[in-house]
Structures are given as structure tokens and as C-alpha cells.
N, C-alpha and C positions, 0 to 999 in steps of 0.2 A: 041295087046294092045298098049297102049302108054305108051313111056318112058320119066320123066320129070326130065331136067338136070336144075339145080340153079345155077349160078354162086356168088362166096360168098365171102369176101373180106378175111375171116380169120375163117378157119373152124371146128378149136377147139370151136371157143365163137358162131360160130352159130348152133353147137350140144348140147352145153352145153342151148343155148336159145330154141329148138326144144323140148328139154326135159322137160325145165322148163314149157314149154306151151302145154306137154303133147302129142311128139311126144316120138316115140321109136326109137332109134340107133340099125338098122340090120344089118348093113356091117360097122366096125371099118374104120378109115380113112387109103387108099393104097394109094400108087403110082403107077401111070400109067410108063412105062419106057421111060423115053425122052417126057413127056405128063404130065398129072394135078395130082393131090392128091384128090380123090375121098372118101367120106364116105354116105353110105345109111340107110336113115330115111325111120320109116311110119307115118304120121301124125295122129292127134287125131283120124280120123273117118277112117286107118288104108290103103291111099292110099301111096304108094311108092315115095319117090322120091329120088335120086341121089344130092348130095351137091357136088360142084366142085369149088378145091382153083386152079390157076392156079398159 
């Protein structure tokens, strides 16, 4: 499959807009060690993708 990384300026306000526009939040935002701050969304029609703050 394919994996789709965003790159996002501030990725608290762009989960909190994902939801509003009827995404879901499946992975809370981590930290990568020494690497980006990641949180995983499914979009309305329920495909995956990875948000990344760097």
C-alpha cells in the first residue's frame, strides 16, 4: 500500500481542522526521537494519512 506523509505547520490546529471537516484522529501526536512529531488521521471516506510537524 501506500503511505501518505503531510507536512504541516502546527499540528495541534491541523487535527483539531481534520476533525472538524470530518476526519478521525487514530494515532494521538508522538515524537519521533531526534525526528518530527507525528499524529495519524483517516479522512472522511476513511483513507490514512500520517500529519507531520517538524
Amino acid at each position: 500500500g501506500v503511505n501518505l506523509y503531510v507536512q504541516v505547520r502546527d499540528l495541534k490546529t491541523s487535527l483539531a481542522k481534520a476533525a472538524e471537516l470530518g476526519g478521525t484522529v487514530v494515532a494521538e501526536p508522538f515524537d519521533v526521537p531526534g525526528g518530527p512529531t507525528l499524529a495519524g488521521i483517516l479522512d472522511p471516506e476513511g483513507n490514512p494519512l500520517m500529519l507531520v510537524q517538524q
